[in-house]
C-alpha positions as CSV (number, residue, x, y, z in Angstrom):
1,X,60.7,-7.8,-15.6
2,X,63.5,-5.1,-15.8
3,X,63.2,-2.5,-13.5
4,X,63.2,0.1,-16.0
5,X,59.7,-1.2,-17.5
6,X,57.9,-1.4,-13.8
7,X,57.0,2.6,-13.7
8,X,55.1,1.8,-17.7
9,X,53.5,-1.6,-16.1
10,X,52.0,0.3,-13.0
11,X,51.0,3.3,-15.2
12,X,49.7,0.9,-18.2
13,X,48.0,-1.4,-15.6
14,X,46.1,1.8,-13.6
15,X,44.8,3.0,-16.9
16,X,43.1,-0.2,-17.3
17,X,41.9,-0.8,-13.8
18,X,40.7,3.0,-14.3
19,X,39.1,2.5,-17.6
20,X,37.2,-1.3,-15.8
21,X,36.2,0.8,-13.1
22,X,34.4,3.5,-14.9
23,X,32.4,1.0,-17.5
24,X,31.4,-0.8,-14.2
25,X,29.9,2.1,-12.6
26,X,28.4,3.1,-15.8
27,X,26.9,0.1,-16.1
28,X,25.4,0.1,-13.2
29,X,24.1,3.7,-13.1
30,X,22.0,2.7,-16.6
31,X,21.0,0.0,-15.0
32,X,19.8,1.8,-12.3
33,X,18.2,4.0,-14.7
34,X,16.1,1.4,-16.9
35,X,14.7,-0.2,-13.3
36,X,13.3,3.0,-12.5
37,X,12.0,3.4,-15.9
38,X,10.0,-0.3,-15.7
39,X,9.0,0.5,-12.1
40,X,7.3,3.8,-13.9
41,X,5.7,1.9,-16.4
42,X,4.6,-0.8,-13.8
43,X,3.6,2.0,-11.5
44,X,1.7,3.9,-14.6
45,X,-0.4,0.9,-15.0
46,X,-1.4,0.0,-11.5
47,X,-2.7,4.0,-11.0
48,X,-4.8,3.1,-14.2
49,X,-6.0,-0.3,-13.1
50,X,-7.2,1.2,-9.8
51,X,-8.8,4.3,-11.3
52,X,-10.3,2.0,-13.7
53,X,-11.7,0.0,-11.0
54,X,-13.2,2.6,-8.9
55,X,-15.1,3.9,-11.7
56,X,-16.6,0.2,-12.2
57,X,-20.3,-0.4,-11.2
58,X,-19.9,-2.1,-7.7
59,X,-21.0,-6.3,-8.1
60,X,-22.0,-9.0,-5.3
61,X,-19.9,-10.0,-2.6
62,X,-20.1,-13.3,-3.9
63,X,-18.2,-12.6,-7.7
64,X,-15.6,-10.5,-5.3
65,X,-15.2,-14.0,-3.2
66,X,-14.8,-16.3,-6.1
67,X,-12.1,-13.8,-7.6
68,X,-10.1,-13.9,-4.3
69,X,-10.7,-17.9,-4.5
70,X,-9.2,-18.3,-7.7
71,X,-6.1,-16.1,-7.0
72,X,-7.6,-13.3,-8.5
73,X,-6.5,-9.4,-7.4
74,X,-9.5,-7.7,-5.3
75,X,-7.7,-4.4,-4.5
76,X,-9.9,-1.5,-5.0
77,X,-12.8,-3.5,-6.5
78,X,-16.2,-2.3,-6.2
79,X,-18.1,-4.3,-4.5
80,X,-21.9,-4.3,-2.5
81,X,-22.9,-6.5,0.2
82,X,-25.9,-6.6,2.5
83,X,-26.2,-7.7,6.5
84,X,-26.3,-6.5,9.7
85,X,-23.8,-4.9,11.7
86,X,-22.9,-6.2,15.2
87,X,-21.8,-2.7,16.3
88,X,-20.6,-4.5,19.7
89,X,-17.9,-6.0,18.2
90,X,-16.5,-3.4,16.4
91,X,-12.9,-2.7,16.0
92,X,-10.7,0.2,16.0
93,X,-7.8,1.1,13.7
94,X,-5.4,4.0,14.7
95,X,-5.6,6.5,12.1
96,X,-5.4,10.0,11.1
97,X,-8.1,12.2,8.5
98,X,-8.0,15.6,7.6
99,X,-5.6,16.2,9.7
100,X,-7.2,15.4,13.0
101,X,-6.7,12.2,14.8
102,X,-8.9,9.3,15.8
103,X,-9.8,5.7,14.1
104,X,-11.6,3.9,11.3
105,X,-14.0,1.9,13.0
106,X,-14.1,-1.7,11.7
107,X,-17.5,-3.0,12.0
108,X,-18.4,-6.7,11.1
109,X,-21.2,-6.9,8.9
110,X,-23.1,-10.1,9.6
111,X,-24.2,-11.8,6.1
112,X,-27.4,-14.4,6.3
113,X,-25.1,-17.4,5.9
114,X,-24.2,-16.3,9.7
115,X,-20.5,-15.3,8.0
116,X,-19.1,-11.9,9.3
117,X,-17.8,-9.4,6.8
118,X,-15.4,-6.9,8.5
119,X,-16.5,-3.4,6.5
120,X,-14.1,-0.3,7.5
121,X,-17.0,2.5,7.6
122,X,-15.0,5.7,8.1
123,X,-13.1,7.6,10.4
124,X,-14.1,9.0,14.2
125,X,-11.9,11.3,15.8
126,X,-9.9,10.4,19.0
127,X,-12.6,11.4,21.6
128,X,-15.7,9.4,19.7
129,X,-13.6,6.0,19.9
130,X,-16.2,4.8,22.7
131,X,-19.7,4.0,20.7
132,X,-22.1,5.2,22.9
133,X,-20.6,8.9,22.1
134,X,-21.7,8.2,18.6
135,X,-24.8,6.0,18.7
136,X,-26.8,8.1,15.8
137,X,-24.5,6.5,13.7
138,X,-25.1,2.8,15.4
139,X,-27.6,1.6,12.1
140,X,-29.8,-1.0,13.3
141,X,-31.6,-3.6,10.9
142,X,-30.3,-4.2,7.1
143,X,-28.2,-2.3,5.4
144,X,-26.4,-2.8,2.1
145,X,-23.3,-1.2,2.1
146,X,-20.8,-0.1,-1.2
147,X,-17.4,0.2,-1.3
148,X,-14.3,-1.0,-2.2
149,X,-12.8,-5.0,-1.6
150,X,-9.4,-4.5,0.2
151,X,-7.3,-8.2,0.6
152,X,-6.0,-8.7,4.2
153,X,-2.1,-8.1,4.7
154,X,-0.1,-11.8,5.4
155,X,1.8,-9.4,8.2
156,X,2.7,-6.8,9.8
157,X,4.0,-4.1,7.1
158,X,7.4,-2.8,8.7
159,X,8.8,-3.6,12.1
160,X,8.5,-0.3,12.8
161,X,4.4,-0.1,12.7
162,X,3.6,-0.5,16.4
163,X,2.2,-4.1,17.0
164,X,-1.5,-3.9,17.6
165,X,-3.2,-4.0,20.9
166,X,-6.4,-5.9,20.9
167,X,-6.8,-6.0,24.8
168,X,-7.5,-2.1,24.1
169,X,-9.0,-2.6,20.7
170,X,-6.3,-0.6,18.9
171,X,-4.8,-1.8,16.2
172,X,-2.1,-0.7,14.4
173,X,-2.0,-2.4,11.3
174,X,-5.0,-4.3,9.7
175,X,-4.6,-7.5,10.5
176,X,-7.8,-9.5,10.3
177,X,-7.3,-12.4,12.2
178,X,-6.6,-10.8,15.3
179,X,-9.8,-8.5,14.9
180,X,-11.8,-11.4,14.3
181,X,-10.3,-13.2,17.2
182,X,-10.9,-10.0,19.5
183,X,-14.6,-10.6,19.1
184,X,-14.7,-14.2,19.4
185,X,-15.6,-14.6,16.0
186,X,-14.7,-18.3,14.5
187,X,-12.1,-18.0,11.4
188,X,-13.9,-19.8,9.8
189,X,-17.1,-17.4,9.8
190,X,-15.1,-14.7,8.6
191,X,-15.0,-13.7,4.9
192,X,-11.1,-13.2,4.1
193,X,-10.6,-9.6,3.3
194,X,-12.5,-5.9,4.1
195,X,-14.5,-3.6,2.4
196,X,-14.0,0.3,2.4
197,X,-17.8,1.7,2.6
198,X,-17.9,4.5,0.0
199,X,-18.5,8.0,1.2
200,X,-22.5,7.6,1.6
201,X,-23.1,10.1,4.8
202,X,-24.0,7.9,8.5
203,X,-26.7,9.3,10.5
204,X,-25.4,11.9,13.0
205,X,-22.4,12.1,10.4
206,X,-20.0,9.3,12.0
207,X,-18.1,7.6,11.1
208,X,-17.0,9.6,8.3
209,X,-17.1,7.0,5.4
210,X,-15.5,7.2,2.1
211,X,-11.5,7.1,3.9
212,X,-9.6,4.9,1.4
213,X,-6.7,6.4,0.6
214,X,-5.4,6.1,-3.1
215,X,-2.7,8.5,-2.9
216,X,0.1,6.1,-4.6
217,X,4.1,7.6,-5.0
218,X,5.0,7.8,-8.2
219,X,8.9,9.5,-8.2
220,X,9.8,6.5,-10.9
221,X,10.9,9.4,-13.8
222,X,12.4,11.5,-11.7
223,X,14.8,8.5,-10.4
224,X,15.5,7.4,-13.5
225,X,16.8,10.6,-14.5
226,X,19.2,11.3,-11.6
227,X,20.4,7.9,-12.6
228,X,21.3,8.5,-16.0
229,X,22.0,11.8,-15.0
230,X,24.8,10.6,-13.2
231,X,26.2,8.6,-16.2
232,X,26.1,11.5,-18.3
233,X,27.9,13.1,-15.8
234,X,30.5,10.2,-15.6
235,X,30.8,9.9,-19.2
236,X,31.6,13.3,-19.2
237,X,34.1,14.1,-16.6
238,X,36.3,10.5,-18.0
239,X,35.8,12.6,-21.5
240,X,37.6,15.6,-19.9
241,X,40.2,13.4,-18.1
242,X,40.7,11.6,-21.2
243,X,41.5,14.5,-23.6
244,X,43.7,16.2,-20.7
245,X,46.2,13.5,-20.2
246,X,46.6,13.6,-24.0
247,X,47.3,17.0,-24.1
């Protein structure tokens, strides 16, 4: 190639490399864009499955079990059951309510096939953690309890979540082995998942039932519009450098 035509090649061959690189980033700003819009609708429908849920009239442990058997999804089911508690073997989540903080007290319920049904009923602050500070609220006898099915989690959520500390019954993250193990409960005694009791007052008013939190971010629209935002904005400004150069 003469020297003469390099300056037109370099010019000719930055407009394209120019023109690649701004349908590539366009590209992926929209598709940026149109994730955010299916997370939205995805998101949409879970808040409505949930709410839809809740507002269900609560059915036996046993149709909750066979829907966790089959694969089913439990979240936020209602749900009653009826046992015992074993109030010695309780276990303590770290947790915060209302501001103030303390623990949900994880109690196992004991069913009268001898299983153990671990039932989160409510927050106590920090300085009620021991049970004797609180023993109005120990139930004795029977009890049916209502609340909401919540599956166990297959691990620790983030590695930044503390890891729990069952020599001190704290834990950090609801795992339900471990609690089980803690008490010296058998897996195989243990139903596999909890239940939220609802917000049905405890004697002496602790624990403070009712806790599950439903609160579920949903900044979907508002990301898809900064994304396409940004295209238009792209579009816009290669527009302007477009129609300058020509001039």
């Amino acid at each position: 190639m003469a020297d003469g035509h390099m300056p037109a090649f370099r010019r000719l061959f930055g407009r394209v490399a120019g023109v690649v690189l701004v349908l590539a980033a366009l590209a992926v700003l929209v598709a940026l864009g149109t994730w955010q819009m299916q997370r939205l609708q995805w998101k949409e429908a879970l808040i409505g499955a949930i709410a839809e849920r809740r507002s269900a009239p609560a059915v036996p442990l046993e149709q909750i079990e066979a829907m966790a058997a089959a694969g089913g999804d439990i979240d936020y089911r209602t749900v009653h059951a009826s046992g015992i508690y074993d109030h010695g073997r309780e276990r303590h989540f770290f947790a915060t309510h209302e501001g103030r903080t303390g623990f949900y007290v994880f109690t196992p319920l004991m069913l009268a096939d001898a299983r153990a049904l671990f039932v989160n009923r409510g927050f106590v602050p920090f300085e009620k953690k021991d049970s004797s500070k609180r023993s109005e609220g120990l139930v004795a006898g029977k009890v049916t309890v209502n609340g909401l099915a919540r599956p166990k989690l297959s691990g620790k959520p983030s590695s930044l979540v503390p890891d729990n500390d069952p020599a001190k019954n704290i834990f950090y993250w609801k795992d339900l082995g471990a609690m089980a193990n803690s008490t010296g409960i058998s897996s195989d005694r243990v139903v596999p998942f909890f239940i939220d009791a609802d917000a049905a007052p405890n004697p002496g008013g602790l624990p403070v039932g009712g806790v599950t939190q439903f609160d579920l971010p949903n900044n979907h629209l508002q990301y898809a519009l900064t994304w396409y935002g940004l295209a238009a904005a792209l579009v816009a400004v290669s527009g302007v450098f477009v129609y300058r150069r020509r001039r």
